[in-house]
C-alpha positions in Angstrom: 13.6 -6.1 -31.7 10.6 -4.7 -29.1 11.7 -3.8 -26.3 9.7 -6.0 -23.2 7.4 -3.5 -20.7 9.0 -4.0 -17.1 6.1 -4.9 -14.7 8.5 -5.5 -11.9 7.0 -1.7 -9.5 4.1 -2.8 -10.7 3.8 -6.0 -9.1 5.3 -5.1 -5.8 3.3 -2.0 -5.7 -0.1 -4.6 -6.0 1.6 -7.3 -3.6 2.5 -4.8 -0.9 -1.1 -3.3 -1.1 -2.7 -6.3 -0.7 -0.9 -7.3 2.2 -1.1 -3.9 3.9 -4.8 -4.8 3.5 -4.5 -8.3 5.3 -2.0 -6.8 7.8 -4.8 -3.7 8.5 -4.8 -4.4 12.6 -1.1 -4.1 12.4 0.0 -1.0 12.1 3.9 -1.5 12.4 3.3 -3.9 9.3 0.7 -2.0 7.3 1.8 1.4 7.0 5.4 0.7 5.7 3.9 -1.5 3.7 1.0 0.9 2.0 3.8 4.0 1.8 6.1 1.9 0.3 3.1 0.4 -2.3 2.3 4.0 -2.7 5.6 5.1 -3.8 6.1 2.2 -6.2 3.1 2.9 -7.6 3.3 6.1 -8.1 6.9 5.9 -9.6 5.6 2.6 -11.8 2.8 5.3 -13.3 5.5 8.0 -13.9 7.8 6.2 -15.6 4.9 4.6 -18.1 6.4 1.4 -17.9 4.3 -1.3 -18.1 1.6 -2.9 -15.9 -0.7 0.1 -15.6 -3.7 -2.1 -14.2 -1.1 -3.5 -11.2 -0.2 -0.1 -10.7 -3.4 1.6 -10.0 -4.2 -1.6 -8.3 -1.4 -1.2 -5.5 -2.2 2.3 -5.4 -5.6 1.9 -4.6 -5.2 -0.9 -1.9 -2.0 0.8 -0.2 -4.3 4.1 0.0 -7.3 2.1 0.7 -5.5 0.0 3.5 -4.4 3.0 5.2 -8.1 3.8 6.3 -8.7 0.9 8.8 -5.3 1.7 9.9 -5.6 4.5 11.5 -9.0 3.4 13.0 -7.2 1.0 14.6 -4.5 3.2 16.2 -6.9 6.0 16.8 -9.0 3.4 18.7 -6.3 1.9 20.5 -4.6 5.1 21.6 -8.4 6.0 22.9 -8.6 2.7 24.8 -5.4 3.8 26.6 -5.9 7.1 27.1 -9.2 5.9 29.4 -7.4 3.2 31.5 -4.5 5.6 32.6 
């Protein structure tokens, strides 16, 4: 008998990308979100189990996600900074 491919970090890794990408203007949403994609996908990659495509796919959003994220904070924490 084959043994199946488990997909299972691969899928989380994609789903928690994508919605560290919708949840960008909410950093105490989207950074947990994109490490944790990060880490999933990393560990989905390492471990050569299956879902290769979902893998790079979460990794790519999570790190991707990360960018409008810390435009946001850095923004914010500037907006701040000039009203005090």
């Amino acid at each position: 008998m084959e043994e199946k491919n488990s997909v299972g970090l691969s899928v989380a890794s994609m789903v928690l990308g994508i919605c560290s990408i919708v949840f960008s203007c909410f950093a105490f949403i989207s950074i947990p979100c994109a490490i944790i994609g990060v880490i999933l996908g990393g560990a989905s990659l390492a471990t050569k189990k299956g879902g290769k495509g979902m893998a790079v796919a979460g990794l790519v959003t999570s790190i991707i996600s990360l960018v409008p994220t810390i435009i946001v904070i850095v923004t914010g924490s500037s907006i701040l900074n000039s009203l005090f």
